[in-house]
Backbone as a ProteinNet text record, in pm:
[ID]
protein_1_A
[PRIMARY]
XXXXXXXXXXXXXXXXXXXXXXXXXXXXXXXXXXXXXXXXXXXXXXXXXXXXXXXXXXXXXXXXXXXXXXXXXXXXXXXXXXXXXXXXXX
[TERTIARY]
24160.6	24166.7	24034.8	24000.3	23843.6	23876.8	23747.7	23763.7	23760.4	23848.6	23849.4	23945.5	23979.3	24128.9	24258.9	24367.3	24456.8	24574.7	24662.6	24759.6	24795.6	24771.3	24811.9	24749.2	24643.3	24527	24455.6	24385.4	24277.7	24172.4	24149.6	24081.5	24047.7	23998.4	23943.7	24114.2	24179.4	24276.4	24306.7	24395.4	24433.6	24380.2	24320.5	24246.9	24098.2	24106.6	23983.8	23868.2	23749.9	23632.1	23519.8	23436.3	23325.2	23224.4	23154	23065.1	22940.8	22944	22817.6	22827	22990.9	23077.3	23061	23077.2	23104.9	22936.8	22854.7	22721.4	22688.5	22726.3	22715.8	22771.5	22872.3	23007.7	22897.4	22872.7	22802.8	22655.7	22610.4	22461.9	22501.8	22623	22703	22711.4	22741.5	22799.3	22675.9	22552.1	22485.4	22403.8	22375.3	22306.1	22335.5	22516.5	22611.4	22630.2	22624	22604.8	22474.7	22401	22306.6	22160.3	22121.8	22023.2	22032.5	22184.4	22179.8	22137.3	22168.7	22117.7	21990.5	21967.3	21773	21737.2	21736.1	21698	21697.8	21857.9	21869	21790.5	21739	21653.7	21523.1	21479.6	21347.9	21346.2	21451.1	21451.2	21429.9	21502.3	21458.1	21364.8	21292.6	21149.2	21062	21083.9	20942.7	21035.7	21150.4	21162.9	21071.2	21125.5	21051.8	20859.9	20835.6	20678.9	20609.6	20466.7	20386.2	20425.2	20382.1	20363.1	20337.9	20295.7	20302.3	20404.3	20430.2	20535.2	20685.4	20653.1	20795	20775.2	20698.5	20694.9	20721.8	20684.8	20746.9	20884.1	20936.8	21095.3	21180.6	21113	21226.4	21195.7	21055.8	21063.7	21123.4	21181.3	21296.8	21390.6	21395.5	21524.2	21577.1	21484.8	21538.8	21564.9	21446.7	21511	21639.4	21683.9	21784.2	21960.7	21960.7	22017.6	22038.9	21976.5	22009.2	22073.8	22105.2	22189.9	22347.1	22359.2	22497.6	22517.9	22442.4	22467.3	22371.6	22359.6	22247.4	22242.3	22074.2	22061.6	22108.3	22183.6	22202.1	22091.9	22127.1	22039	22032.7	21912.6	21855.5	21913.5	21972.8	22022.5	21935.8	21855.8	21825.5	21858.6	21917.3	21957	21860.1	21770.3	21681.3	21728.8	21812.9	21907	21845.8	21777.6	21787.3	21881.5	21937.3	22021.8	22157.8	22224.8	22395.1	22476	22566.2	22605.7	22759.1	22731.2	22809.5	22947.2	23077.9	23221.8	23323.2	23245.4	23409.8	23496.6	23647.7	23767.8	23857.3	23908.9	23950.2	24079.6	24189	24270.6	24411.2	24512.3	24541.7	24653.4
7007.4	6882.3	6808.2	6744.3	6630.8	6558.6	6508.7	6429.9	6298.6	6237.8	6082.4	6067.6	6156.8	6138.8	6172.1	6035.9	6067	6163.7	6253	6351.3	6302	6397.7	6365.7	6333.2	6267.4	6190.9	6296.6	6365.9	6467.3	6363.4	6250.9	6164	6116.1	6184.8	6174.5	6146.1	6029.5	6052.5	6140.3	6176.6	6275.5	6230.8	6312.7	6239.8	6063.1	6079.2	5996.5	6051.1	5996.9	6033.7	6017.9	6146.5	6091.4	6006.9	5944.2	5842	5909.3	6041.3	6092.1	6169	6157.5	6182.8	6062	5974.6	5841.9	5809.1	5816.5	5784.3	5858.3	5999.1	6105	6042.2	5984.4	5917.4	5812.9	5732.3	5578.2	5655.2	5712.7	5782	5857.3	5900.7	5962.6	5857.2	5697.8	5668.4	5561.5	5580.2	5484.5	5589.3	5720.7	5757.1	5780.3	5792.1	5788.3	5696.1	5563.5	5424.9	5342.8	5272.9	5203.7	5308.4	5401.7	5488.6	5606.7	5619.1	5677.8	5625.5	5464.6	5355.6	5348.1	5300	5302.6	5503.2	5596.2	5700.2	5700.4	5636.6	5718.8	5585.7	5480.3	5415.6	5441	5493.6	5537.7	5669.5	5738.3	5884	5846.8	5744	5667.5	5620.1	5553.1	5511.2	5617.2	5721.2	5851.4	5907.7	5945.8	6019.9	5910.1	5792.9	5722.4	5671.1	5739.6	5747.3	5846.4	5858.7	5932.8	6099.7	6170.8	6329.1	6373.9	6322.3	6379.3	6293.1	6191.2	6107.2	6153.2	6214.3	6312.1	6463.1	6521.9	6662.3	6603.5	6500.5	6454	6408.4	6389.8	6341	6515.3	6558.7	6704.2	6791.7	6804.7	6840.8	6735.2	6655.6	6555	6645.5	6614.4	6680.5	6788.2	6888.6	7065.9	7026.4	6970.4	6931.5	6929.6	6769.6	6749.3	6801.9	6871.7	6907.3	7035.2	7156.5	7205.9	7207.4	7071.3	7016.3	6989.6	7008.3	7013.7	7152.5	7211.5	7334.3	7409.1	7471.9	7566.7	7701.2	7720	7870.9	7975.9	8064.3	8192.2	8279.8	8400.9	8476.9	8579.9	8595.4	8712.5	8847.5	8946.4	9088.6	9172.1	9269.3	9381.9	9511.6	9552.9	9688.4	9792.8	9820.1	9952.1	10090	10102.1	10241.6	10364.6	10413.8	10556	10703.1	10693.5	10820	10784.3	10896.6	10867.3	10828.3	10709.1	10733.3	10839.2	10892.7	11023.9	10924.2	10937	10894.1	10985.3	11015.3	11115.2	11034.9	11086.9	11043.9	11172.2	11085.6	11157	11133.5	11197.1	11203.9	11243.4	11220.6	11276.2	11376.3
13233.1	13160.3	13183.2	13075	13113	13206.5	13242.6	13353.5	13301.6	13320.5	13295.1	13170.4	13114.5	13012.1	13107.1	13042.7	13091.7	13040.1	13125.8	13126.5	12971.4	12858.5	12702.6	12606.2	12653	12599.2	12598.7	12453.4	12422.7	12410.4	12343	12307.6	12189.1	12128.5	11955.8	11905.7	11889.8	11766.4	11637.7	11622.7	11543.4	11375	11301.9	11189.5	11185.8	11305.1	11320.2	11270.7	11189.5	11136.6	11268.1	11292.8	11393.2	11314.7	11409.7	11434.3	11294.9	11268.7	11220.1	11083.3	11061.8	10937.7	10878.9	10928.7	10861.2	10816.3	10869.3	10823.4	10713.7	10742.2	10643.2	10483	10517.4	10425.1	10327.3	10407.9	10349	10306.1	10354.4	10248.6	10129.5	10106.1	10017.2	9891.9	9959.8	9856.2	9759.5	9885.7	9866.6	9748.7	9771.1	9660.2	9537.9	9535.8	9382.7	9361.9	9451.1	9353.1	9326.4	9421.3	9376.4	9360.4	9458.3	9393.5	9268	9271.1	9110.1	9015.8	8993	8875.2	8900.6	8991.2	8997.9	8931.8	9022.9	8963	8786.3	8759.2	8629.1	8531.1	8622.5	8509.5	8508.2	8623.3	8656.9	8533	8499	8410.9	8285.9	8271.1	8108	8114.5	8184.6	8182.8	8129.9	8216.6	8204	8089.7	8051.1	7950.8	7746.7	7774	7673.8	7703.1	7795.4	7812.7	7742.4	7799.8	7759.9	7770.6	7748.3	7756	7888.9	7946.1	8095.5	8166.8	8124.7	8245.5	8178	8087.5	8004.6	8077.3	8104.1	8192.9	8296.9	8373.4	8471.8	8505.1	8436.3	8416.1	8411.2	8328.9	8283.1	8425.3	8499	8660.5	8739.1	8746.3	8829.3	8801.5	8709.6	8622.7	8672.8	8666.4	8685.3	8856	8971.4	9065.5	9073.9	9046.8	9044	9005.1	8883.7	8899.2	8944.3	8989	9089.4	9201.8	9258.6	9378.7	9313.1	9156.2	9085.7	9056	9016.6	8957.7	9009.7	9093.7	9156	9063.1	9086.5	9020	9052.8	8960.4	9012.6	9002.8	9117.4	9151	9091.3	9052.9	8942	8999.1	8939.3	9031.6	8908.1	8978.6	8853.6	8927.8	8863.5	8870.4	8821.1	8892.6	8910.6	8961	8962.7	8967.6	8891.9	8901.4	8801.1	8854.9	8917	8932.6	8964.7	8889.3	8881	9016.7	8990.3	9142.5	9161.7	9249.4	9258	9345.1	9284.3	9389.9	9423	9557.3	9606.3	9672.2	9571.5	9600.7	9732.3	9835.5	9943.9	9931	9909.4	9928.4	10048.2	10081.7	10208.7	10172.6
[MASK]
++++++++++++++++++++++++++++++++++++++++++++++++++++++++++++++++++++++++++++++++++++++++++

């Protein structure tokens, strides 16, 4: 048993959030609420700009959403010879 808990007492309450979940929590909510609106006005800014501050917006862009929808990974199949399957039976 720890030292300094008493006989029953694990400590952490049952469903209690740690100290570093909860921070985790509030940066969560701070970037889906008030830095999403700033971002997504900063995106309209450069998307109704010039030609480069518009290539600049659509590279935010591909950034960004990547962290919603990540790329899948390219597979090529370079195989040239048959694959042979022996079935074992008992």
């Amino acid at each position: 048993m720890p030292k300094g808990f008493q006989k029953g007492n694990s400590g952490k309450p049952k469903g209690a959030r740690h100290k570093k979940t909860q921070q985790w929590e509030a940066l969560a909510d701070t970037l889906t609420g008030d830095q999403s609106e700033k971002f997504s006005k900063l995106m309209n800014t450069l998307w109704s700009g010039t030609l480069q501050q518009q290539l600049q917006a659509a590279e935010l862009y591909i950034k960004m959403v990547e962290y919603f929808k990540p790329k899948q990974s390219r597979v090529i199949n370079n195989q040239e010879n048959e694959m042979i399957i022996k079935v074992v039976r008992k």
